[in-house]
DODRENRO-35397 format. One line per field, with one value per residue: residue number from 1; z, x, y of N, C-alpha, C, O in turn. Coordinates in Angstrom, 1 decimal. Each point is the difference from the previous one (the first is absolute). Example, Ala and Ser with C-alpha at 12.3 -4.5 7.8 and 13.67 -1.06 7.14 Angstrom:
% DODRENRO-35397
num: c(1, 2)
n.c3: c(7.8, -1.4)
n.c1: c(13.2, -1.4)
n.c2: c(-5.7, 1.1)
ca.c3: c(0.0, 0.0)
ca.c1: c(-0.9, 0.9)
ca.c2: c(1.2, 1.1)
c.c3: c(0.0, 0.8)
c.c1: c(0.9, -0.8)
c.c2: c(1.2, 1.1)
o.c3: c(0.7, 0.1)
o.c1: c(1.0, 0.5)
o.c2: c(0.0, 1.1)
//
This chain:
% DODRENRO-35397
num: c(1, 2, 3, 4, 5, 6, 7, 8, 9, 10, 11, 12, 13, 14, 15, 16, 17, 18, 19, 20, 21, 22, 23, 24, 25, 26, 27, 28, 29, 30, 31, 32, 33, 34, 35, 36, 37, 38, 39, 40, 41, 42, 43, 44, 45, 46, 47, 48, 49, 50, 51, 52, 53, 54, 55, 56, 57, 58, 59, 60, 61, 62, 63, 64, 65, 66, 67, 68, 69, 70, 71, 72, 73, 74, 75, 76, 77, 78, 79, 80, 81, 82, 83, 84, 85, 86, 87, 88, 89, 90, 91, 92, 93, 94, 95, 96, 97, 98, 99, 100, 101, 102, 103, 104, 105, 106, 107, 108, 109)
n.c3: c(17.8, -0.4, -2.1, 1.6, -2.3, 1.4, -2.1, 0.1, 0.2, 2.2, -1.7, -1.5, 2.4, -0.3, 0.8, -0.5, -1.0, 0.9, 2.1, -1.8, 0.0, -0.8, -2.8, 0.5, 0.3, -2.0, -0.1, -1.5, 1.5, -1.6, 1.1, -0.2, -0.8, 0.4, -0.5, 0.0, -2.0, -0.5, -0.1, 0.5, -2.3, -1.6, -0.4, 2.0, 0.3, 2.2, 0.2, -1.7, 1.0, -1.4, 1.9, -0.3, 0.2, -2.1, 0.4, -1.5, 0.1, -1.3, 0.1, -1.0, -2.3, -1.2, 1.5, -2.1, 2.1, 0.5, 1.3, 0.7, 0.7, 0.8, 0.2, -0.9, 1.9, 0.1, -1.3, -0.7, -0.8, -0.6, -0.8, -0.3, -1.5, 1.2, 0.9, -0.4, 0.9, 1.3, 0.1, 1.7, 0.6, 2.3, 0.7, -1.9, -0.9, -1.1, 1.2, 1.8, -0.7, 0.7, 1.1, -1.2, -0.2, -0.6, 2.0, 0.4, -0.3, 2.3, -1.1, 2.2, -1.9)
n.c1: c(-55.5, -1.1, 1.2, -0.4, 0.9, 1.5, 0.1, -2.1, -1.0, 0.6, -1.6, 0.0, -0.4, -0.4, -1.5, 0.0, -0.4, 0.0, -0.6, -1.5, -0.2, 1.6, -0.3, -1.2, 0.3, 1.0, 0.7, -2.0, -0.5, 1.2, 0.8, 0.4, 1.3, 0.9, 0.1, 0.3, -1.4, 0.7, 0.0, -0.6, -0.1, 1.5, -2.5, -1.0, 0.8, 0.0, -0.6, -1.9, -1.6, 0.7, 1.3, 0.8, 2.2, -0.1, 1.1, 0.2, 0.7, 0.1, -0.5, 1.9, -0.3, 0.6, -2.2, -0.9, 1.6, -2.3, -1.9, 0.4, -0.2, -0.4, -0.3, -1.3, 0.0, -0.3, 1.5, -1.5, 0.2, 2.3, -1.9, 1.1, 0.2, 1.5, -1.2, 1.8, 0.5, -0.7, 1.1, -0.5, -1.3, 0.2, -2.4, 0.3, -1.7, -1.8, -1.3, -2.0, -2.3, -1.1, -2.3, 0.6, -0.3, -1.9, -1.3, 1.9, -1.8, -0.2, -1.9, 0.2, -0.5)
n.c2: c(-1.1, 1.7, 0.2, 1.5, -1.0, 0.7, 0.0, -0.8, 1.5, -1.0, 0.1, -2.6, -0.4, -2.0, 2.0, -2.3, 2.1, -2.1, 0.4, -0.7, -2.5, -1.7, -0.1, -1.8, -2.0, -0.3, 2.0, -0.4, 2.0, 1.4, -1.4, -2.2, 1.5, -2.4, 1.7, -2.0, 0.8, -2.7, 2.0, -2.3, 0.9, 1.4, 0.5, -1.3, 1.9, -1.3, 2.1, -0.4, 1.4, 1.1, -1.4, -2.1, 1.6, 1.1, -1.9, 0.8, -2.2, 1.9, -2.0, -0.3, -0.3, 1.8, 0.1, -0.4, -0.3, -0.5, -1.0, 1.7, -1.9, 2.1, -2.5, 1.4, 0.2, -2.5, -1.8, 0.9, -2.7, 0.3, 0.6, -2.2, 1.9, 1.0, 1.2, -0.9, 2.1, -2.0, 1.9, -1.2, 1.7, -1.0, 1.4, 0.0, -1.3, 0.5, 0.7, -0.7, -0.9, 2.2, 0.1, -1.2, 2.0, -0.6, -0.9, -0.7, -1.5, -0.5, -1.3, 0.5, -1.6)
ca.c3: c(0.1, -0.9, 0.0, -1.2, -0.3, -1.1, -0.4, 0.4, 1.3, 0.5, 1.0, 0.9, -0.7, -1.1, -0.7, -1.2, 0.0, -1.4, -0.6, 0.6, 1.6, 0.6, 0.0, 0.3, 1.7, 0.4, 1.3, 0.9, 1.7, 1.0, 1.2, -0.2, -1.2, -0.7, -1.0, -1.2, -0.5, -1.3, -1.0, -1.5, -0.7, 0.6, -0.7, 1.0, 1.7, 0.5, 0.9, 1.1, 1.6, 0.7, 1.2, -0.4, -1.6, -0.9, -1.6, -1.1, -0.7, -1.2, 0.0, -1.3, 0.1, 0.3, 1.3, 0.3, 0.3, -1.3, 0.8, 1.0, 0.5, 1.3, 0.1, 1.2, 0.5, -0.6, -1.6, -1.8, -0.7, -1.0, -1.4, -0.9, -0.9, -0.3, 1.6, 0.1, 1.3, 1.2, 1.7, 0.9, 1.1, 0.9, -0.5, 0.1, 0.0, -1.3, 0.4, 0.5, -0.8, -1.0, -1.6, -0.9, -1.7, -0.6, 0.4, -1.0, 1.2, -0.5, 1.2, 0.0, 1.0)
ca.c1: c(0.1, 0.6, 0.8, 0.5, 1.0, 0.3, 1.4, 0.3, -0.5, -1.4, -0.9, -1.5, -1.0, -1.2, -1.0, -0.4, -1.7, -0.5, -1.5, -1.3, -0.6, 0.6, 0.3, -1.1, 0.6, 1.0, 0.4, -0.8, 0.2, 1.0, 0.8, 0.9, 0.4, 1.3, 0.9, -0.8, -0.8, -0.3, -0.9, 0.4, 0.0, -0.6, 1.0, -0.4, -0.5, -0.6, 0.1, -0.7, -0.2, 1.6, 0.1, 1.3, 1.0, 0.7, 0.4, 0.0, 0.6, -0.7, 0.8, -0.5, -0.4, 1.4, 0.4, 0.8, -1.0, -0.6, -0.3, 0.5, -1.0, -0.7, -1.8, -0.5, -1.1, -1.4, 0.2, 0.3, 1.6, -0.5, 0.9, 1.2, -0.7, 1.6, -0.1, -0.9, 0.5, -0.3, 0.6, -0.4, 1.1, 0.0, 1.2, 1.4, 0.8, 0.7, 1.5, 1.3, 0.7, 1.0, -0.5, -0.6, -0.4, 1.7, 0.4, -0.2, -0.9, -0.1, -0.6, 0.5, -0.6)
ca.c2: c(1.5, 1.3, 1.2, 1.2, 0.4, 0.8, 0.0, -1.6, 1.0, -0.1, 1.4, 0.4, -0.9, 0.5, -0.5, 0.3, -0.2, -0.4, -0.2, 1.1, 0.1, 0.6, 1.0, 0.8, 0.5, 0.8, -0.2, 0.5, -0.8, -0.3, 1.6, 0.7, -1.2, -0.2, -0.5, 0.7, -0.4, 1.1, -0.2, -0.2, 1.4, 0.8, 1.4, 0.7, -0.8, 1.1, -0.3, 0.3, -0.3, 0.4, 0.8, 0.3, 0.4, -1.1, 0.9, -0.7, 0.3, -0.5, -0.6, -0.8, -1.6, -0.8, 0.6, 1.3, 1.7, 1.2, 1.2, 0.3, 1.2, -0.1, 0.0, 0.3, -0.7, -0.1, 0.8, -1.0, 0.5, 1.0, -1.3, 0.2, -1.0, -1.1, -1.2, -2.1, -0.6, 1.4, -0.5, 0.7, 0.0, 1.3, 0.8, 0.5, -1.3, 0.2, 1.0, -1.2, -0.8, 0.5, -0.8, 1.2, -0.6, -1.1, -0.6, -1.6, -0.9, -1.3, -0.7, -1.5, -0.7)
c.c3: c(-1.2, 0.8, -0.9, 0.3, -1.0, 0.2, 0.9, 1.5, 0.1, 0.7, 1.1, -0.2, -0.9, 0.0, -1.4, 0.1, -2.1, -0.2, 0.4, 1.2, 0.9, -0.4, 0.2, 1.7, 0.0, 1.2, 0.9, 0.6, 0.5, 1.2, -1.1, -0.5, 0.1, -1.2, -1.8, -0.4, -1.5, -0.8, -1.3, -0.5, 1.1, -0.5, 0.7, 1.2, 0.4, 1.8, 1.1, 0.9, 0.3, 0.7, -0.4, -1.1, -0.2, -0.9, -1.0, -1.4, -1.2, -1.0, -1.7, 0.4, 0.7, 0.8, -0.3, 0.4, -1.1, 1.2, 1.7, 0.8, 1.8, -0.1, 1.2, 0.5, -1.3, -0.8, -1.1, -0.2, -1.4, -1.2, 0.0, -1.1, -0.7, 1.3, 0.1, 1.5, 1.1, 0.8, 0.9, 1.4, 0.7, -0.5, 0.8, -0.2, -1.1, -0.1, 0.7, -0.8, -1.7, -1.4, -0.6, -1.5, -0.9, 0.3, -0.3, 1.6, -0.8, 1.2, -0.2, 1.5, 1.2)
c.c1: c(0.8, 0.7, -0.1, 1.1, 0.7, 1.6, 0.7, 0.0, -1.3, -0.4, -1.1, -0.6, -0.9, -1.2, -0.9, -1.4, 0.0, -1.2, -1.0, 0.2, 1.6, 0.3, -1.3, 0.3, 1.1, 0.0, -0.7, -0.5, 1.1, -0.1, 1.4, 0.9, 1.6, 0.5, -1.0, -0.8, -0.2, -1.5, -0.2, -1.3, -0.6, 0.5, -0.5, -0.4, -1.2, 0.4, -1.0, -0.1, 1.8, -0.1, 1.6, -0.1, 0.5, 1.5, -0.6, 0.7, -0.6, 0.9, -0.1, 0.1, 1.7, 0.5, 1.0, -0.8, -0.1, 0.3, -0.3, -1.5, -0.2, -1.2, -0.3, -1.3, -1.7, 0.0, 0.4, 1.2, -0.6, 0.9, 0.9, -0.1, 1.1, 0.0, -0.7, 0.5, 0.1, 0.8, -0.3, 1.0, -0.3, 0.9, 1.6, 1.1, 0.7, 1.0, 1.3, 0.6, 1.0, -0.5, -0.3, -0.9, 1.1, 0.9, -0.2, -0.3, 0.2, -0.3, 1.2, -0.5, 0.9)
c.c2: c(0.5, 0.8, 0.9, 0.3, 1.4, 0.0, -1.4, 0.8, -0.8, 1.2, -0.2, -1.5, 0.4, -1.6, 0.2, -0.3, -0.1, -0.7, 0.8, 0.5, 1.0, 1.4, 0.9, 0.5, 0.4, 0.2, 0.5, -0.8, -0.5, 1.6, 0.2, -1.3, 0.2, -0.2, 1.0, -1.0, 0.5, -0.9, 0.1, -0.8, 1.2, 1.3, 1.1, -0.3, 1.2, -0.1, 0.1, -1.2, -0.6, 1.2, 0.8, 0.4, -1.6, 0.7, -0.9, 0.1, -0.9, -0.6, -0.6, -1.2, -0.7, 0.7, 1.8, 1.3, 0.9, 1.5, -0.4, 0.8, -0.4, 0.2, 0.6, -0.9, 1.0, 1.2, -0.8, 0.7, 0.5, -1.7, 0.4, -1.0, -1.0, -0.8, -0.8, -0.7, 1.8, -0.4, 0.8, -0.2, 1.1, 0.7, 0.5, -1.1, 0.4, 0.8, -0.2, -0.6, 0.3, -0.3, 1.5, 0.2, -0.4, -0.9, -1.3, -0.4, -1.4, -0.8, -1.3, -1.1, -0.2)
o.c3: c(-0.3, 1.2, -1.2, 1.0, -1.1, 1.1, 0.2, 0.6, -0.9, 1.1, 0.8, -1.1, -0.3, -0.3, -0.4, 0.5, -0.9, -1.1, 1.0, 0.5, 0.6, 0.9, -0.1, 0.4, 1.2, 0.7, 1.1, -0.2, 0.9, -0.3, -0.3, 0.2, -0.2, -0.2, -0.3, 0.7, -0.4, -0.1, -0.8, 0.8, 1.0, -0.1, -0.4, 0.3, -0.7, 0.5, 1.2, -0.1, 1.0, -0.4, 0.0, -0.7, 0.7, -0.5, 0.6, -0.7, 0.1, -0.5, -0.2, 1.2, 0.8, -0.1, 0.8, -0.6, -0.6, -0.1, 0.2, -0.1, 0.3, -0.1, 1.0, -1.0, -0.3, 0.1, 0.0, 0.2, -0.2, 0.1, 0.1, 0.2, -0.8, -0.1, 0.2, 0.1, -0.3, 0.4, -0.3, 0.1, -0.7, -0.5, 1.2, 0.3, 0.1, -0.6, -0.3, -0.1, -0.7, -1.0, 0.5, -0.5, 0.0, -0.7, -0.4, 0.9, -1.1, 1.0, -1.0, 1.2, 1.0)
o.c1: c(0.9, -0.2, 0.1, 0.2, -0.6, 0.5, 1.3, 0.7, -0.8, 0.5, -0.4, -0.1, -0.1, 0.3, -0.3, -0.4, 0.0, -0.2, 0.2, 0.2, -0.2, 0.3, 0.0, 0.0, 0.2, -0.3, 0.5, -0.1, 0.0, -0.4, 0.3, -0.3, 0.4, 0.1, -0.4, 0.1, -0.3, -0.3, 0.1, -0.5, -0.8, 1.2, 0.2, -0.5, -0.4, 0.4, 0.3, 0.7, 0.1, -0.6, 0.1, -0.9, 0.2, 0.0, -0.4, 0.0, -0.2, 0.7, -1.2, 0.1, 0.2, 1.2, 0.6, -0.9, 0.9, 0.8, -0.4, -0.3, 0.1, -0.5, 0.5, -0.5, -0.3, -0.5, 1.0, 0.4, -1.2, 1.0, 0.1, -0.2, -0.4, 0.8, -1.2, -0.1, 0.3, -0.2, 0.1, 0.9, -0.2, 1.1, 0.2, 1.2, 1.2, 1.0, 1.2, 1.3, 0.6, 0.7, -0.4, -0.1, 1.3, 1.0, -1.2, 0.7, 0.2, 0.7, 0.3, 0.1, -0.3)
o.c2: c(-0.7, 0.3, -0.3, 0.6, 0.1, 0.0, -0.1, -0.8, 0.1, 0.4, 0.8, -0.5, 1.2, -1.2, 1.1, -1.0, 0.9, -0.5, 0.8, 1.1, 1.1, 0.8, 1.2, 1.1, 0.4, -1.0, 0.5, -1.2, -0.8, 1.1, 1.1, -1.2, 1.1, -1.2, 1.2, -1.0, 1.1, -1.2, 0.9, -0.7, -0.1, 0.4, 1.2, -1.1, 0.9, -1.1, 0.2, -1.1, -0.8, 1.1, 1.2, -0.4, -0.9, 1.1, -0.9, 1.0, -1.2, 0.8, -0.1, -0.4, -0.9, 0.3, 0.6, 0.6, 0.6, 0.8, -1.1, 1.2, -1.1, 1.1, -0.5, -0.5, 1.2, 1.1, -0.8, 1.1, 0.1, -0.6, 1.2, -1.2, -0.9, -1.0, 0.1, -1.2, 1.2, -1.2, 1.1, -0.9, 1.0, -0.1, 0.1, 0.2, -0.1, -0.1, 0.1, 0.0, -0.7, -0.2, 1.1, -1.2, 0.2, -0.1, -0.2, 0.6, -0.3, 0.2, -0.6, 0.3, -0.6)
//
């Protein structure tokens, strides 16, 4: 299992979708999801056939938040053309958890 960590603060399990197959299913067909999911590569998400909001946070190669967005259900994310890693999460996690843009992330096993 993964952690997303920020300031040595565990926030959240984390699953990693780093192949076709997993960052093509992200987290659809779930009802609903713990912790977060990042996806890597990745410089956009979408969220159709999602019943649930997402936040998403667009992330560089070295986990730092570019931008901050709430996906609503069955809508294309818009590119961020500096983001090589996507993190996702129900929404309002990110806030709980105090992440914001500019924030240094880091996965630890």
């Amino acid at each position: 299992m993964s952690w997303l960590v920020a300031d040595d603060k565990v926030l959240a399990t984390l699953e990693i979708a780093d192949t076709w197959k997993t960052r093509l299913k992200g987290v659809l067909g779930r009802e609903g999801f713990e912790g977060a999911l990042l996806i890597k590569p990745a410089f956009s998400v979408h969220s159709i056939g999602l019943k649930t909001e997402l936040d998403v946070a667009y992330c560089d190669a070295n986990l730092r938040v570019l931008d901050i967005v709430t996906m609503v259900p069955n809508r294309m994310g818009m590119p961020r053309v500096r983001a090589r890693q996507v993190i996702e999460a129900p929404k309002g996690s990110f806030e709980r958890w105090g992440i914001r843009a500019g924030d240094q992330l880091e996965v630890r096993l």
